[in-house]
C-alpha positions as a printed Julia matrix, in Angstrom:
161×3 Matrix{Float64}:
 153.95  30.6   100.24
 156.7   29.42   98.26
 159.39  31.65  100.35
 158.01  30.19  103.58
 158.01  26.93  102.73
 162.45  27.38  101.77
 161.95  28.57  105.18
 160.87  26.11  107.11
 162.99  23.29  104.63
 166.18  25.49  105.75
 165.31  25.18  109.61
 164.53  21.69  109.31
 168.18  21.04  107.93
 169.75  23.29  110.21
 168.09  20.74  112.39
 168.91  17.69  111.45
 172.57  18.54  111.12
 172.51  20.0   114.6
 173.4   23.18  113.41
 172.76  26.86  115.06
 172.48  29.63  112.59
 174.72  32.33  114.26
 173.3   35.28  112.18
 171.94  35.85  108.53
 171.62  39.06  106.67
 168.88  41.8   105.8
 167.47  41.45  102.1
 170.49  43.06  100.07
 168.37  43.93   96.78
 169.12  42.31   93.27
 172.62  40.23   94.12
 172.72  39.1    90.63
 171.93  42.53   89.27
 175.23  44.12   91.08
 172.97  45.5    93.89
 175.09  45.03   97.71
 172.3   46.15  100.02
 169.76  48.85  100.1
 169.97  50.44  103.58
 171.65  53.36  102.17
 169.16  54.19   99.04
 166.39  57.06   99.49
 164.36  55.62   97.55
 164.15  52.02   98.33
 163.35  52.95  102.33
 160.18  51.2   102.01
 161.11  48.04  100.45
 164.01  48.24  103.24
 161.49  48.16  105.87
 159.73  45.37  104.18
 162.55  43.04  104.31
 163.06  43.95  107.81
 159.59  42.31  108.21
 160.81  39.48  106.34
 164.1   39.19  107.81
 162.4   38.55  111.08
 160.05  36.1   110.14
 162.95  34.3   108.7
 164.81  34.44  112.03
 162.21  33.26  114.05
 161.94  30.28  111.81
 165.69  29.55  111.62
 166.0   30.94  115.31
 168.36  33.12  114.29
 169.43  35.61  117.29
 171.26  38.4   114.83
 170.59  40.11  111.91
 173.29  42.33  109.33
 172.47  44.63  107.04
 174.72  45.34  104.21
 174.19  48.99  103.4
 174.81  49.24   99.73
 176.56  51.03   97.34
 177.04  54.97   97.52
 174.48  56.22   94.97
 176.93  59.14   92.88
 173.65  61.11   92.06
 171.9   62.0    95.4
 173.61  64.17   98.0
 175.73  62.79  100.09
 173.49  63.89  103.39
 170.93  62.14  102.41
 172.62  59.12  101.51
 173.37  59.0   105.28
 170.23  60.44  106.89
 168.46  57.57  104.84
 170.75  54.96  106.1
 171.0   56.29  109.95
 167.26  56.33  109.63
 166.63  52.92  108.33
 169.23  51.45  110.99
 167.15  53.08  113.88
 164.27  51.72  112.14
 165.78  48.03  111.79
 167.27  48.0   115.42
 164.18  49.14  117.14
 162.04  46.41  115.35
 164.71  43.8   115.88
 164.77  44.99  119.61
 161.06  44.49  119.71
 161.88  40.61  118.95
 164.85  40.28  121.16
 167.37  40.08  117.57
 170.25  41.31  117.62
 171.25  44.01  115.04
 174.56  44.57  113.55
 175.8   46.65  110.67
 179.15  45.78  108.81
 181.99  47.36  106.39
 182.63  45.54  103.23
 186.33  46.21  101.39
 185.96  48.53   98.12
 188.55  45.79   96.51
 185.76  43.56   95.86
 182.95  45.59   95.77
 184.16  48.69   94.47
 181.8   52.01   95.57
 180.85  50.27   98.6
 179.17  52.77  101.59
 181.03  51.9   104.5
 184.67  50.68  104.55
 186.49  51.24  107.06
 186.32  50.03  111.1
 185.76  53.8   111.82
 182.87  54.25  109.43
 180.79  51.57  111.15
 181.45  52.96  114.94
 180.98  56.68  113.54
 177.44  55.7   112.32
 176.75  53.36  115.33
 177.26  56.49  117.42
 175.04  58.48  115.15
 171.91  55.98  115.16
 172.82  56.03  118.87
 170.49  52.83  119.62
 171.09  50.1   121.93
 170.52  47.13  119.79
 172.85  48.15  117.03
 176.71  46.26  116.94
 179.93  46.24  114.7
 179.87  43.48  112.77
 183.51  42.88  112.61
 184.29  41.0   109.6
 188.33  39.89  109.55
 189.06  39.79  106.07
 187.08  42.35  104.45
 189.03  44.77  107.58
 192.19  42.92  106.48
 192.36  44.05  103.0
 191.34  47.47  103.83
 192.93  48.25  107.04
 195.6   45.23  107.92
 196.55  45.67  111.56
 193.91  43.61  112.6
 194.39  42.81  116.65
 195.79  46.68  116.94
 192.02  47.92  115.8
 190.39  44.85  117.29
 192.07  46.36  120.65
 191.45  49.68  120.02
 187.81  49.13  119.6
């Protein structure tokens, strides 16, 4: 398939540079179309779990040990508990079929400056709903300068935590 083929040009580069792809993220939706992930959306949970498929196949290709998901924007017109049972489901779902592959699974907060309406935020957000999913193979993916612009403090949390 075309996809697979981008695929396997992509490893081959990260090859012949020497390179080690560190980590890559879960299918986020329609980029161009203002979409920033779909883990959180009720009713995209099965196109989620499709490009959790995908995601791995892409991983084993690139030999990519760790995959993020992006959770998306808060929809304003579904209730706000099942905004979050959808996403605590499909991050059990995720980390239990990354497990399965030995991948590592990690979940991040994005800053609301640049991507305004934005589910999770905040260092605390991310470790609240880690503790919910309450799996094994799911990690903070600690990103500096999204955490900078919305929390500052930076080696206080990174202590903390």
């Amino acid at each position: 398939s075309p996809t697979e083929s981008r695929w396997l040009r992509s490893a081959e580069k990260v090859e012949q540079y020497g390179l080690e792809m560190v980590l890559h993220n879960l299918p986020v939706g329609d980029w161009a179309g203002g979409e920033r992930g779909i883990a959180c959306l009720p009713d995209r949970a099965g196109e989620f779990q499709e490009g959790v498929g995908s995601a791995i196949k892409y991983a084993k290709v690139l030999r990519c040990p760790r995959l993020n998901c992006i959770a998306g924007l808060t929809p304003e017109e579904v209730p706000a508990e099942k905004v979050r049972q959808t996403l605590v489901d499909n991050l059990r779902f995720a980390a239990t079929a990354l497990e399965k592959e030995g991948i590592t699974f990690l979940v991040e907060a994005l800053n609301n400056r640049d991507i305004p309406g934005f589910y999770l935020t905040h260092t605390q957000d991310v470790l609240r709903l880690i503790e919910e999913v309450n799996h094994p193979n799911l990690w903070l993916q600690y990103d500096i300068y999204h955490m900078q612009i919305m929390e500052g403090n930076l080696a206080r949390t990174i202590l903390d935590n």
